[in-house]
C-alpha positions in Angstrom: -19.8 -14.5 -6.2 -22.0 -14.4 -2.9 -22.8 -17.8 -2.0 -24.0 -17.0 1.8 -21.3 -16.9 4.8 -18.1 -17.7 5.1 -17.1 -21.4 7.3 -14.0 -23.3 7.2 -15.8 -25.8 5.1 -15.1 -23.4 1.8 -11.4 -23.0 3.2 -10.9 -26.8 3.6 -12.9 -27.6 -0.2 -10.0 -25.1 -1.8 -7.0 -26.5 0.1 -8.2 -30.4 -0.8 -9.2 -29.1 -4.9 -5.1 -28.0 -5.1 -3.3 -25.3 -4.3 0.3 -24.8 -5.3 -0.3 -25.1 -9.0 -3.0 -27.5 -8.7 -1.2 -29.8 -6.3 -3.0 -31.0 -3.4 -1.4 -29.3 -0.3 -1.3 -31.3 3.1 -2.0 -29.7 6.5 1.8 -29.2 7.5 2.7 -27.5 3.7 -0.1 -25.3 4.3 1.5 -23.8 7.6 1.9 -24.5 11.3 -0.7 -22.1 12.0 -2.3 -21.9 8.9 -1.0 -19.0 7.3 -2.5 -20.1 3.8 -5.8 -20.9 5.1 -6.4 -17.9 6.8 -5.5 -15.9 3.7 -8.0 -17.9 1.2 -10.2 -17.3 4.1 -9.8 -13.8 3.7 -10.1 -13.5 0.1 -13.1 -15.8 -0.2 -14.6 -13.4 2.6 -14.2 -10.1 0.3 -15.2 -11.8 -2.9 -18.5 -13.4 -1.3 -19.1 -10.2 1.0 -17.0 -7.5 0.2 -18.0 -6.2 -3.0 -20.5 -3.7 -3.5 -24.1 -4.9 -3.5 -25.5 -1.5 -1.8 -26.0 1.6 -4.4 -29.0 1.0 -7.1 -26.2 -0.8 -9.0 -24.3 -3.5 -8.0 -20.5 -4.1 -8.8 -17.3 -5.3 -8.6 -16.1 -2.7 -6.4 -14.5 -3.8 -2.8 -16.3 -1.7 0.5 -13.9 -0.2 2.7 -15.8 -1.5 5.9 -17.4 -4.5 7.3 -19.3 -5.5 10.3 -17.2 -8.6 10.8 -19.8 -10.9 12.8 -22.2 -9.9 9.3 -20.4 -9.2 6.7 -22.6 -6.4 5.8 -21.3 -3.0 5.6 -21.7 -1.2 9.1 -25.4 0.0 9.4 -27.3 2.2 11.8 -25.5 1.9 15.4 -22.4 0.0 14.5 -21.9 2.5 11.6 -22.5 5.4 14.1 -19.9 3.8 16.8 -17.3 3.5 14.2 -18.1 7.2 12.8 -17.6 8.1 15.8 -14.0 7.0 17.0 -11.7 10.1 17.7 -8.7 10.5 16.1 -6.9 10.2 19.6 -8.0 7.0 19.9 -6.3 5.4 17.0 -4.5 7.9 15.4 -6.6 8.1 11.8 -8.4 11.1 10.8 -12.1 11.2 10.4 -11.7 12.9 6.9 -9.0 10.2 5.8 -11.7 7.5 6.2 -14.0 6.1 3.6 -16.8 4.7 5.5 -20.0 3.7 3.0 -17.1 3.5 -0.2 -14.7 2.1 -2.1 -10.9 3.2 -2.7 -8.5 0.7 -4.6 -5.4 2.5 -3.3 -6.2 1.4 0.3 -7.3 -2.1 -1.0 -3.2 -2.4 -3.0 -2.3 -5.5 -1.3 -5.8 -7.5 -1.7 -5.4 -6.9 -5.0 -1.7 -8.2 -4.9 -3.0 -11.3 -3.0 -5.8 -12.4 -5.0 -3.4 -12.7 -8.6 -1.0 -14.5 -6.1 -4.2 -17.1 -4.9 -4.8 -16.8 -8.4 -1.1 -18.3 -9.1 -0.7 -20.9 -6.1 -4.0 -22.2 -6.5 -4.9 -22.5 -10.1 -8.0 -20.8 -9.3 -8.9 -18.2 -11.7 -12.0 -16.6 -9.6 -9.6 -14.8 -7.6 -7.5 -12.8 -10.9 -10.9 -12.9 -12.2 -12.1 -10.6 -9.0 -9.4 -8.1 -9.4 -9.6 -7.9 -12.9 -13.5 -6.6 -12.4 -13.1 -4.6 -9.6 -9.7 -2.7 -11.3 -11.4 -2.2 -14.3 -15.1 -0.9 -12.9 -13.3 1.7 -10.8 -10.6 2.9 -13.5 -13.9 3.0 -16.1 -16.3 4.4 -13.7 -14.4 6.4 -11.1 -12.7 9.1 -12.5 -13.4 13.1 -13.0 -14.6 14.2 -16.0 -12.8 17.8 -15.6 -9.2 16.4 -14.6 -9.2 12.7 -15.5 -8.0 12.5 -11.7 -9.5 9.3 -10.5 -11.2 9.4 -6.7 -9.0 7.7 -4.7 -5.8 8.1 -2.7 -5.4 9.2 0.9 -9.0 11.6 1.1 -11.0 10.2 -1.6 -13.1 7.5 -2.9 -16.1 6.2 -4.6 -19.8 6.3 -2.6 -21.2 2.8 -3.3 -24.8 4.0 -1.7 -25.1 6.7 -4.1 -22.7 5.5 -7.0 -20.9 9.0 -6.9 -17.7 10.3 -5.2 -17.7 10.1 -1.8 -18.6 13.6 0.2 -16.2 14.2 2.9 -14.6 16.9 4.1 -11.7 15.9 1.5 -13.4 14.1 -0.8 -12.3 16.5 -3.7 -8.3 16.3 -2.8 -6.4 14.1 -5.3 -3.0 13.0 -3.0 -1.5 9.4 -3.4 -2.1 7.2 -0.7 0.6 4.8 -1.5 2.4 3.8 -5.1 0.6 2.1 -7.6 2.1 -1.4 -8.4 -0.8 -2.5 -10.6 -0.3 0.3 -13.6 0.9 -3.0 -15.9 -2.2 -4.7 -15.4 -4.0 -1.9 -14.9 -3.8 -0.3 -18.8 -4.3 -3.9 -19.8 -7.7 -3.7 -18.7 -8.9 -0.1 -19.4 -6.0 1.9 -21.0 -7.7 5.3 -22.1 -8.9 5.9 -18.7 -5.0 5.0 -17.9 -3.7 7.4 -20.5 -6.4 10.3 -19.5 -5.6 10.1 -15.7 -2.2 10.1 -16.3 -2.2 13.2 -18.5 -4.4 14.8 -16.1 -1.5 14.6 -13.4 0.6 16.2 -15.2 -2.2 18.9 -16.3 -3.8 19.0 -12.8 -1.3 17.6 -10.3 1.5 20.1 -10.9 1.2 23.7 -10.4 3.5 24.9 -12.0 4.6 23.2 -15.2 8.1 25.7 -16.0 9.9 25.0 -12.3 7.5 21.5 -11.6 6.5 23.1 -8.3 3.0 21.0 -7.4 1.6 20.0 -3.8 1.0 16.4 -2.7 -3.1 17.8 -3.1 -5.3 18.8 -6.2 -8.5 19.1 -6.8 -10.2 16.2 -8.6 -13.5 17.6 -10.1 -11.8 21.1 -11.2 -8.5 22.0 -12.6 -7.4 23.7 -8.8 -3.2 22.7 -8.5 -1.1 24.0 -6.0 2.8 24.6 -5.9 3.1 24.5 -1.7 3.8 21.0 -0.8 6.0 19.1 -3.4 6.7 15.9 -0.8 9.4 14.3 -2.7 7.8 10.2 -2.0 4.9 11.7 -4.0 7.1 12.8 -6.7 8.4 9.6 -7.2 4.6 7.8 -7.6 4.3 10.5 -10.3 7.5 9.5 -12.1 6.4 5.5 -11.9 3.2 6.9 -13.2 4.3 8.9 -16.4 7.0 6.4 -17.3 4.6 3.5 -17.3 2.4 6.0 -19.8 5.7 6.8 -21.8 6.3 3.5 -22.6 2.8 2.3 -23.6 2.4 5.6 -25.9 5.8 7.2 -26.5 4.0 10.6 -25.8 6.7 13.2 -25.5 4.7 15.3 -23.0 5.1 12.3 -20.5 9.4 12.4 -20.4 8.3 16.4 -20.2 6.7 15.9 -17.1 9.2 14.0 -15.2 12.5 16.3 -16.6 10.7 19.3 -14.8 9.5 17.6 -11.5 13.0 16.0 -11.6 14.7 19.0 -12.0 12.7 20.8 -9.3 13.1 18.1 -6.9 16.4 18.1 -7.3 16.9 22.0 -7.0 14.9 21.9 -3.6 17.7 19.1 -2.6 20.9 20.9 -3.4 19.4 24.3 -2.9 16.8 24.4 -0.5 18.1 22.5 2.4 16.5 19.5 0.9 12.9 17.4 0.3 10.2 18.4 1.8 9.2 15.8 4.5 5.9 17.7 6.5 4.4 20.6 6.4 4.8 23.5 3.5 7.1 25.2 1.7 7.4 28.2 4.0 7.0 26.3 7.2 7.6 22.5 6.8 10.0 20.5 7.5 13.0 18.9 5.6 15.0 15.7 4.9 18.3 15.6 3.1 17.8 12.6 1.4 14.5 10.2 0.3 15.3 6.6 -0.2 11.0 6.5 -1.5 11.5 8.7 -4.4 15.0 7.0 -5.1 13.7 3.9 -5.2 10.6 5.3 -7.8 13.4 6.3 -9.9 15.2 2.8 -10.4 11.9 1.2 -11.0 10.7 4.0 -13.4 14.3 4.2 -15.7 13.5 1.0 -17.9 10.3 2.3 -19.2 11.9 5.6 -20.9 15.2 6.1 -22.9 18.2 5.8 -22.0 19.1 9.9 -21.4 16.4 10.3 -19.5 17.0 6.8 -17.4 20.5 8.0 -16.6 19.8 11.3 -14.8 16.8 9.5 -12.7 19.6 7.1 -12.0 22.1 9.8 -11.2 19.3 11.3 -9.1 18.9 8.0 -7.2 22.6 7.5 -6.7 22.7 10.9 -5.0 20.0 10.3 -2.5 22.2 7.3 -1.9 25.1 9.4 -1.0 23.4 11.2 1.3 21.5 9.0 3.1 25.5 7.5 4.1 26.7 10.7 4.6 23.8 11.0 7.2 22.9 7.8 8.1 24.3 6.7 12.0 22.7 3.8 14.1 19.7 4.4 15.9 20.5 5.5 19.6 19.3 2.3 22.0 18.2 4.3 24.7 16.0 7.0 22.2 14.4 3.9 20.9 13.5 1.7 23.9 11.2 5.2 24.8 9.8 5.0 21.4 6.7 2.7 20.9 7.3 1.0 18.2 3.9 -0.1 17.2 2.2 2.8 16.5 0.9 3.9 13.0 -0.4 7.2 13.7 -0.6 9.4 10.7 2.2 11.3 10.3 4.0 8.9 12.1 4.9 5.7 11.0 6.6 2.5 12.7 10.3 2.2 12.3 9.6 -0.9 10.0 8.3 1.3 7.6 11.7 2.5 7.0 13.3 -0.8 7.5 11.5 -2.6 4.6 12.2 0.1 2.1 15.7 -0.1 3.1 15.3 -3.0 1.6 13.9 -2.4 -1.2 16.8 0.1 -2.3 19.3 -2.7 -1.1 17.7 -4.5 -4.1 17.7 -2.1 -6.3 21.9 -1.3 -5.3 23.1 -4.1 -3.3 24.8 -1.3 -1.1 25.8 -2.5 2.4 24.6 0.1 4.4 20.8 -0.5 3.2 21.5 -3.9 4.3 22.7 -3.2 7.7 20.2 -0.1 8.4 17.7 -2.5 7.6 19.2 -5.5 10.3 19.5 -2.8 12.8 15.7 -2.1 12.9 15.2 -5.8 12.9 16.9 -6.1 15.9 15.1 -3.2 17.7 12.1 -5.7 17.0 13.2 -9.1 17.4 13.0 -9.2 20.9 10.0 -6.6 21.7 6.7 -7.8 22.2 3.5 -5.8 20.9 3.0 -2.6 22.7 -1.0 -2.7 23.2 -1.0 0.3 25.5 -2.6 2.3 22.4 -4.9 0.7 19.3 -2.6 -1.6 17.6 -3.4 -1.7 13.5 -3.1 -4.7 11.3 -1.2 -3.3 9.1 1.9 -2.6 11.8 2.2 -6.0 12.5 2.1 -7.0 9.2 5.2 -4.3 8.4 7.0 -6.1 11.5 6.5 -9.6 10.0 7.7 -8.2 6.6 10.9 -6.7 8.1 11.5 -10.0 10.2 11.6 -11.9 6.4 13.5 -9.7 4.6 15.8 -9.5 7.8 15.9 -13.7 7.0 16.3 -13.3 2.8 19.9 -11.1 4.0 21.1 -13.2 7.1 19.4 -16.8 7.0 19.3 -16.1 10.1 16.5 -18.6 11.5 16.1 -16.4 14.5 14.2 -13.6 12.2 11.9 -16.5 10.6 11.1 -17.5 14.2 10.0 -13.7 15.3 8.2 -13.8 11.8 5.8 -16.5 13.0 6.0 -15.8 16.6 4.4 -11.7 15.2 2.3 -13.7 13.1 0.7 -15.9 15.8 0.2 -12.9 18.0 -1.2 -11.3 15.0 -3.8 -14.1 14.4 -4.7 -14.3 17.7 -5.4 -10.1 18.1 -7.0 -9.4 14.7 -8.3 -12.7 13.1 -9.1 -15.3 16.4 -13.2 -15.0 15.6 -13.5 -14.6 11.9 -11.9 -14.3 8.4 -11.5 -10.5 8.1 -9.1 -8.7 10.3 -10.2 -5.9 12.8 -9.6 -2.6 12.2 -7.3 -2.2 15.0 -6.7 -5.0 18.3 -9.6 -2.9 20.2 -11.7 -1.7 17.0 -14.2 -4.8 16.1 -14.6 -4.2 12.6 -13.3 -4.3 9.8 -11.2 -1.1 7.8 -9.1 -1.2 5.2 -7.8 2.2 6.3 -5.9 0.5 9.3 -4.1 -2.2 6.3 -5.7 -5.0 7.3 -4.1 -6.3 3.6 -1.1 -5.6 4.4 -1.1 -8.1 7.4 -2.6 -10.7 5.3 0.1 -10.1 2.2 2.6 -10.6 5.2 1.2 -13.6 6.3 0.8 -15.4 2.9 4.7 -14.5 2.2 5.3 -16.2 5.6 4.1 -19.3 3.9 6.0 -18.7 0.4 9.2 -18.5 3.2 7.8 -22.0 4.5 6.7 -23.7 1.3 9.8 -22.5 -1.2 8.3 -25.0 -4.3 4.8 -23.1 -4.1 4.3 -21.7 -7.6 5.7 -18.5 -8.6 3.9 -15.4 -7.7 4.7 -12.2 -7.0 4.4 -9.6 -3.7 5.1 -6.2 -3.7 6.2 -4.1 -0.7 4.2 -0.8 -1.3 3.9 0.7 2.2 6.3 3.7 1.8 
């Protein structure tokens, strides 16, 4: 796959061989600032460069971090500087990074991207990529005491040493964002599939009579907790057994979601609802979550139709609520906000916009539709706040919001902030190279900071622009 640096010359030899579907594509189909290029940049960069070449065995794995002038993972000083960087500076914690591994849960969207490349372009290399990498880490990645595999937000895969990663975390099992790839993922290593799933039900939940559990477990012992049952994380649980339930028709798997369910549910109606930060005895709450509703609706078809109908119920009441609560956001609160920071713990506005929109798929309710053209219109006018490291990712979300803002209205205003946030994004992230940088003041390059998520944004830009492209598929999985 490594056939020496990246140039333009590889980028202009795909677009002449054909994309859409084998087509060729002229300069103006393939965007007026090249939206498609960059993006087949991008991928050939991490096939040619990003997978793991490091440990005493090479595979198919993709790093977490690359010096973006080398393509190397970071080494000696550069490795040092990036260690280095305090969480005040860009708002990620040291022990949530993966420096020197590999972690398929922050690499979602690259994954999404390449079967797309795979489906405009007609070239197979790129399916072909995620097919190996997907099936090396689900084969080789995974705890032989839980089944729990090492990834999420703490953990991930050493590629030095071929082990998991040793952080301060490294051991916590917690879900860094859902898992949209569980389809193809059994197709390409189902037992490991079946066995991690099992083992979240074994290992994840705490307490298997009330389905009590905490967002963190223990990967290489059986070691669950019962103190921090964030709903969101409930919800990547449910997708999770009900994709299992439906490939095996195991019993224990509708078991598993009726008592997480039901205790969800309980801490709703009786507890002063979800759990949103913190723990049980001192964390904060949230009436409603539109993330776990919106696990449910996806997770109904895969198990029968009595169990379907109360995750449906459950989801119709989180809709309820969220109108009974929901009121515009205050103009003069916001304008003090900045909206451009991703901190952890908390997230840009758009965050919540785009999975307004995906329950307004899911419902076709009004108010998800005009929640979600509010926050568009806190953003259609602002420019990007660089008074603090601006990530990737964010300005991927905005673009994101800005097209589904477009798919409502068709509004051409919205498309024009798309690629007005998308030329500002080029020019702070990708201006000297193929990868984006970790953040508009952090050189290299992180998949931590969702550099993916910008380049999944930017290829649906050019779906938007080239409506005939062939069929392909991209999932909104930031929640």
């Amino acid at each position: 796959m490594r056939r020496g640096k990246w140039s333009g010359v590889i980028v202009a030899v795909i677009l002449a061989a054909g994309l859409s579907g084998g087509a060729p594509v002229s300069a103006g189909e393939a965007g007026e600032t090249g939206y498609l290029e960059r993006v087949v940049a991008y991928a050939n960069a991490m096939l040619e460069h990003g997978q793991d070449t490091y440990g005493e065995t090479s595979t198919p794995l993709f790093v977490e971090e690359l010096d973006r002038t080398t393509l190397q993972m970071l080494a000696d000083g550069a490795l040092e500087a990036a260690a280095a960087i305090p969480y005040e500076d860009w708002g990620i914690r040291s022990h949530d990074r993966m420096l020197g591994g590999a972690n398929p849960q922050h690499c979602t969207n690259l994954y999404q991207i390449l079967y797309a490349l795979t489906a405009i372009t007609g070239e197979a290399r790129y399916a072909e990529a995620a097919d190996a990498s997907l099936a090396y880490f689900l084969e080789h990645c995974q705890s032989g005491a839980t089944s729990l595999f090492y990834w999420g937000e703490h953990a991930g895969w050493d590629l030095r040493l071929d082990a998991p990663l040793e952080t301060s975390s490294g051991n916590i099992h917690e879900f860094y964002r859902p898992w949209p790839l569980w389809e193809r993922s059994w197709e390409l290593a189902p037992e490991p599939c079946l066995r991690f799933a099992r083992g979240l039900w074994e290992h994840q939940i705490g307490d298997q009579e009330t389905g009590a559990y905490s967002r963190h477990a223990k990967i290489s012992q059986h070691g669950p907790a019962t103190t921090a049952p964030y709903a969101r994380h409930g919800g990547f649980y449910i997708e999770t057994w009900a994709y299992a339930y439906k490939k095996t028709g195991d019993a224990v798997f509708l078991q598993a979601i009726e008592t997480v369910l039901n205790g969800l549910e309980r801490a709703r109606l009786n507890d002063g609802g979800y759990l949103v930060a913190g723990s049980l005895e001192k964390g904060s709450r949230r009436p409603f979550n539109i993330s776990l509703a919106v696990s449910l609706e996806l997770a109904a078809p895969d198990v029968p139709p009595e169990p379907a109908a109360t995750m449906r119920a459950v989801a119709a009441a989180n809709d309820e609520v969220f109108a009974q609560n929901y009121t515009d956001p205050d103009a003069g609160q916001v304008q003090s906000e900045n909206l451009w920071t991703n901190a952890y713990g908390s997230g840009p506005r758009t965050g919540h916009a785009n999975l307004f929109m995906l329950r307004y798929r899911q419902t076709g309710k009004d108010l998800y539709r005009r929640a979600l053209l509010v926050e568009a219109d806190l953003y259609r006018e602002e420019q990007i706040n660089l008074s603090s490291p601006v990530w990737p990712g964010t300005v991927g979300e905005a673009i994101w919001l800005m097209l589904d803002a477009h798919e409502l209205t068709g509004n051409t205003g919205y498309l024009q902030t798309a690629t007005r946030f998308a030329r500002e994004g080029i020019a702070l992230f990708l201006q000297d190279g193929p990868l984006p940088k970790a953040s508009h003041v952090h050189d290299h390059y992180e998949a931590v900071t969702n550099g993916d998520t910008l380049m999944m944004a930017l290829l649906r830009l050019w779906k938007v622009q080239n409506p005939t492209s062939a069929p392909s598929t991209l999932t909104y999985i930031d929640r």
